[in-house]
C-alpha positions as CSV (number, residue, x, y, z in Angstrom):
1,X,-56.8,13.0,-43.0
2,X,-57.5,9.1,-43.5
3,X,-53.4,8.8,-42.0
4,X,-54.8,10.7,-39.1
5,X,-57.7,9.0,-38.1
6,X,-55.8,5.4,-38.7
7,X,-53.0,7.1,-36.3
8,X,-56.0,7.5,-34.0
9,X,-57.5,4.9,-34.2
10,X,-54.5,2.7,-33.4
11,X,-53.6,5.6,-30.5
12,X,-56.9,4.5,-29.0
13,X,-56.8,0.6,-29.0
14,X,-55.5,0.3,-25.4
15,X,-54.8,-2.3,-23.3
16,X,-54.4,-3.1,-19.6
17,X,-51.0,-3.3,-17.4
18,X,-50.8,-7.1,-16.8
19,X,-49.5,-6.3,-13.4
20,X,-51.9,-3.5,-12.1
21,X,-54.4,-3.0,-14.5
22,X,-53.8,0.2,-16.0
23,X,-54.5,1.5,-19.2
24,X,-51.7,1.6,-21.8
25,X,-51.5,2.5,-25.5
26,X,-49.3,0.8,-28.0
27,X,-47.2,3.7,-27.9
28,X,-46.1,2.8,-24.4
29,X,-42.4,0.2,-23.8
30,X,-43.6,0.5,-19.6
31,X,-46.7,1.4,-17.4
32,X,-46.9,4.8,-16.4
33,X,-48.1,3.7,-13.2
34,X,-46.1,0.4,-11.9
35,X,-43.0,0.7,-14.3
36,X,-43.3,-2.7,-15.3
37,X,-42.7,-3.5,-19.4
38,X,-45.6,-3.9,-21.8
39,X,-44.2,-6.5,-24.4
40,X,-44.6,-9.1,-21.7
41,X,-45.8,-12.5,-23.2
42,X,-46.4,-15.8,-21.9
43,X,-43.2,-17.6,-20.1
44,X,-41.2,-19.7,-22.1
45,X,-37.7,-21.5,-21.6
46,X,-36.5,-18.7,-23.8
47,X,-38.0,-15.7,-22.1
48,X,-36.9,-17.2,-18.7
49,X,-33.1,-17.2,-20.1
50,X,-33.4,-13.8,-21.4
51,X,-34.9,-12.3,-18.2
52,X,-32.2,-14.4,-16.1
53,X,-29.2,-12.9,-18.2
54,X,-31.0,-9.2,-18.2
55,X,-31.4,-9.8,-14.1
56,X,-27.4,-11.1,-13.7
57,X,-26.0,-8.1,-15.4
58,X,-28.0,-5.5,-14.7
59,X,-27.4,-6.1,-11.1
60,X,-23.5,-6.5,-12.1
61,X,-23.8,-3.1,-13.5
62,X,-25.0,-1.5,-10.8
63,X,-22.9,-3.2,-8.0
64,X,-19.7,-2.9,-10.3
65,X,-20.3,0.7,-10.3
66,X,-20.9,0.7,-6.6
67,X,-17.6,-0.8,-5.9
68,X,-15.8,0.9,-8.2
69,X,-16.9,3.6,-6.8
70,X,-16.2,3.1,-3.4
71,X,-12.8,2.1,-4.1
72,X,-11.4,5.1,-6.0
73,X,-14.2,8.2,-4.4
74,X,-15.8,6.6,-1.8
75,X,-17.1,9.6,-0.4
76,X,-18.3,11.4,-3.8
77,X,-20.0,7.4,-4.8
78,X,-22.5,8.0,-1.2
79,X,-22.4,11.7,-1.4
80,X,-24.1,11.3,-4.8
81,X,-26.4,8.1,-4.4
82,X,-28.1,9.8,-0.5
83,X,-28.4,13.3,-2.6
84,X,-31.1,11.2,-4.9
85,X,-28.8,9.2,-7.7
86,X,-30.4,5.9,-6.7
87,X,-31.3,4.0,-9.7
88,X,-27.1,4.1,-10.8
89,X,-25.9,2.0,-8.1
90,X,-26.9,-1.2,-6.6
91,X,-28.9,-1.2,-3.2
92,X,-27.1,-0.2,-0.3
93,X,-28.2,-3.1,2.1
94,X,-27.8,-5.5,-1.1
95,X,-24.5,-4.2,-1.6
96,X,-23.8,-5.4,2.1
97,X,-25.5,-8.2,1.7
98,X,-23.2,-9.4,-1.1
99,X,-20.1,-8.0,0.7
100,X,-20.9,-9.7,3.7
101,X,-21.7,-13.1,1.7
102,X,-18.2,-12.9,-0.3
103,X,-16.2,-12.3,3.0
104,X,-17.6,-15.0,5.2
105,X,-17.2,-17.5,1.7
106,X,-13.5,-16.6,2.2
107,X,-13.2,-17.1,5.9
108,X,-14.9,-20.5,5.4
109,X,-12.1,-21.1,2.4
110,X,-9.1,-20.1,4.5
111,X,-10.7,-22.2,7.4
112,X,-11.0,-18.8,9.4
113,X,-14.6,-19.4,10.8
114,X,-14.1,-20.8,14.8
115,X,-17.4,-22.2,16.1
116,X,-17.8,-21.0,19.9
117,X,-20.0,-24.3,20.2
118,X,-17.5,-26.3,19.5
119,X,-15.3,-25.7,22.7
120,X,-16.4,-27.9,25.8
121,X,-18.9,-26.0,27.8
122,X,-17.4,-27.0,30.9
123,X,-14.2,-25.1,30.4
124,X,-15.9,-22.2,29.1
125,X,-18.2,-21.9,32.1
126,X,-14.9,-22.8,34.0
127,X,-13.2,-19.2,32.9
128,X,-13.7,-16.0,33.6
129,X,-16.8,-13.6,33.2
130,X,-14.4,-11.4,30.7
131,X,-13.6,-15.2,28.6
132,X,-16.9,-16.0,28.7
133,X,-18.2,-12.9,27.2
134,X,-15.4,-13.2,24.2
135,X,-16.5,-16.6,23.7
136,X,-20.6,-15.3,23.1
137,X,-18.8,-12.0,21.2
138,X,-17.5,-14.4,18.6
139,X,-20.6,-16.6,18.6
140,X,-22.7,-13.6,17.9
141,X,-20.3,-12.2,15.0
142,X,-19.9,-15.7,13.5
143,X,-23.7,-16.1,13.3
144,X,-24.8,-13.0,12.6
145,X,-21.9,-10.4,11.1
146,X,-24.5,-9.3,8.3
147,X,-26.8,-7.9,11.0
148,X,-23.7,-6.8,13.2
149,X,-23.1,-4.6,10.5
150,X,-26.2,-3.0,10.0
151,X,-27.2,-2.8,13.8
152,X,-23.5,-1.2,14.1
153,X,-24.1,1.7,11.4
154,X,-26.9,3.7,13.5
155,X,-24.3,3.8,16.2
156,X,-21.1,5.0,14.5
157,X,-24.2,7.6,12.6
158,X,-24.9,8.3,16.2
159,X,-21.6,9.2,17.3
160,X,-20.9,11.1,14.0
161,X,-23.7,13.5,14.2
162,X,-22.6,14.8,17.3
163,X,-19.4,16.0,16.3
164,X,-20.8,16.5,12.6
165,X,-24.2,17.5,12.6
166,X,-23.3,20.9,11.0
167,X,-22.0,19.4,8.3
168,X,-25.2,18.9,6.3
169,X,-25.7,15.2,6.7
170,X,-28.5,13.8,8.9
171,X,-28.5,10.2,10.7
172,X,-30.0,8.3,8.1
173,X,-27.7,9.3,5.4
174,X,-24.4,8.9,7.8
175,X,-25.8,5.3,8.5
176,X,-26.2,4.7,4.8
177,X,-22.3,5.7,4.3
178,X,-20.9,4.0,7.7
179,X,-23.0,0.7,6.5
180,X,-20.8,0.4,2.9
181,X,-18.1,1.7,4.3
182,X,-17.7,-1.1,6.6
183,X,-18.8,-3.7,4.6
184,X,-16.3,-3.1,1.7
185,X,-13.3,-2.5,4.1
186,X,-14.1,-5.4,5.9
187,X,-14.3,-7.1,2.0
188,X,-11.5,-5.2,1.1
189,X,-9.2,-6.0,4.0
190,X,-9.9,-9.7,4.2
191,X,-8.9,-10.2,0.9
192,X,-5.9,-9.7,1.9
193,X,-5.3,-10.8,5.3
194,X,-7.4,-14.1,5.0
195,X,-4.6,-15.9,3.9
196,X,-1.8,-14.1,5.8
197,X,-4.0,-15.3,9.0
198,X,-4.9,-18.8,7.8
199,X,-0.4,-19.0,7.1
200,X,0.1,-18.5,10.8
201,X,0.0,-20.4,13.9
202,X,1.6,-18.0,16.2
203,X,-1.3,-16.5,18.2
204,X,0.9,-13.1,18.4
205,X,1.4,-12.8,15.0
206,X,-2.3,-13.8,14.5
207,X,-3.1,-10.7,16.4
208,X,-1.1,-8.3,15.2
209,X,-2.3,-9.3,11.7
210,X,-5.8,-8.8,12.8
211,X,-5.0,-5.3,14.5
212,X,-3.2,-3.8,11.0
213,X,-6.3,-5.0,9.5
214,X,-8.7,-3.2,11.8
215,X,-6.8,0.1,11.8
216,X,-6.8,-0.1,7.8
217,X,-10.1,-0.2,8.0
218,X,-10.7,2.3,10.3
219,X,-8.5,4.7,8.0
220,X,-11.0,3.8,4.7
221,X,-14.0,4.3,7.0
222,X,-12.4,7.7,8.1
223,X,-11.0,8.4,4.8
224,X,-14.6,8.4,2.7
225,X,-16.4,9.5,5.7
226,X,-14.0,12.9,5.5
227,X,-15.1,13.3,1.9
228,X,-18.7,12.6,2.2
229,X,-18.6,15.6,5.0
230,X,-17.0,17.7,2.6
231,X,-13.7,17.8,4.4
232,X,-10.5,18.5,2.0
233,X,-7.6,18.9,4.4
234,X,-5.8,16.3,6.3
235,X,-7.5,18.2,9.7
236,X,-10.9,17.1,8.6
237,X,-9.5,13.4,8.0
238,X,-7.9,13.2,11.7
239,X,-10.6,14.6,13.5
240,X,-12.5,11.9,11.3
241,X,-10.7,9.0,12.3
242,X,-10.4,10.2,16.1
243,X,-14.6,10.2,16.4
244,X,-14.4,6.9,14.5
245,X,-11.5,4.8,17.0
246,X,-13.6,6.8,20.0
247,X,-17.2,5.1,18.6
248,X,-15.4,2.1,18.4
249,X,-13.8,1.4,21.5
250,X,-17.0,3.1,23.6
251,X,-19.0,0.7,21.5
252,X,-17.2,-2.6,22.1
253,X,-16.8,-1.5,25.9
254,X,-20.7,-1.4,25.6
255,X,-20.9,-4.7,24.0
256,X,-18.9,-6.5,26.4
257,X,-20.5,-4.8,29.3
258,X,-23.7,-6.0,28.8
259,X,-22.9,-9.2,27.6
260,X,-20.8,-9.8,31.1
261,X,-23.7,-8.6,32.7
262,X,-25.8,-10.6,31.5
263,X,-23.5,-14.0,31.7
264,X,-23.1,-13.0,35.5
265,X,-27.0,-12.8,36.2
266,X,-27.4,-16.3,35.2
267,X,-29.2,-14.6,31.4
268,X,-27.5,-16.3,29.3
């Protein structure tokens, strides 16, 4: 009896979440109500390093599994993380973030990254509306290709759910999957091809290097976007690809469009 009211006794000594306030008991490693841990103490030089090392790796973890993921079952690795398993991989749009990071870190390294601002104004404004446009294109993709990629998913989703609606998938989880599938194939590809393009000087070459690299990545994008629609035979992958190359091409037609349109209405 005296072992049960000690027990009690210490069950009943609570103290307050640091971070909101809310009760907790000894007995608790994390508040019940924010998640945050309950052995937190005063900073120190030491606790900064531990929390610094648990940070690092637990977001290595997460994006290692991610990748690894993506690379061997890419469709299976979204399927499962927009159907609720979350916590296992790293964030989608952090995952991008990083992919985007790492691929621009090689195009600077290669010396692959062309400033548009660079080029004398006079002979840009000198050529063609159709030159002019290409010129802004690049400066837009050079500036911004993280947001290119994320304002690019909703449209390929767009596209997709037309032709796929009935396969149980809504927008949102067809942007998620067309968002890290073009950020790791445009990671994956570049690996590659980076120094293949930064080798030559022929402009043909050049472009035919960067064409192999764009249909490679169109068949990964088509590839997991098959499995994450459940598709299993080489039918489901083609009609795939077809809705992806038809997304693209309408959506860089778009693109240019307005960008002429607006270049020959004095806009920008």
């Amino acid at each position: 009896m005296q072992e049960f009211f000690s027990n009690f006794l210490v069950f009943m000594q609570k103290s307050n979440c640091l971070n909101c306030n809310s009760a907790i008991y000894p007995q608790q490693k994390f508040c019940r109500h924010c998640g945050q841990r309950t052995d937190i103490r005063r900073l120190t030089f030491g606790q900064l390093f531990i929390d610094f090392f648990r940070g690092v790796f637990s977001l290595e973890k997460a994006m290692f599994r991610l990748a690894k993921g993506l690379l061997i079952t890419p469709g299976r690795t979204v399927a499962a993380m927009v159907e609720g398993k979350r916590k296992y991989y790293l964030n989608p749009f952090t995952f991008v973030a990083v992919c985007i990071t790492l691929v621009l870190l090689l195009q600077s390294w290669f010396g692959l990254i062309v400033d548009p601002t660079t080029y004398d104004p006079k002979w840009v404004t000198s050529q063609p509306v159709y030159v002019q446009a290409s010129y802004v294109i690049d400066a837009i993709n050079n500036k911004t290709m993280d947001l290119s990629t994320v304002l690019m998913s909703p449209w390929f989703a767009c596209c997709l759910w037309i032709f796929f609606r009935k396969r149980n998938r809504n927008v949102a989880e067809m942007t998620v999957a067309v968002m890290l599938f073009i950020a790791f194939a445009t990671l994956l590809t570049r690996i590659f091809v980076a120094p293949m393009l930064a080798s030559t000087t022929d402009i043909k070459i050049f472009n035919w290097i960067q064409g192999i690299e764009l249909l490679l990545q169109a068949i990964y994008i088509s590839w997991g976007l098959s499995l994450f629609f459940n598709y299993k035979s080489f039918s489901g992958f083609l009609k795939v690809l077809g809705v992806v190359c038809i997304a693209a091409i309408v959506g860089m037609a778009l693109e240019f469009g307005i960008i002429m349109f607006l270049i020959s209405n004095g806009i920008i």
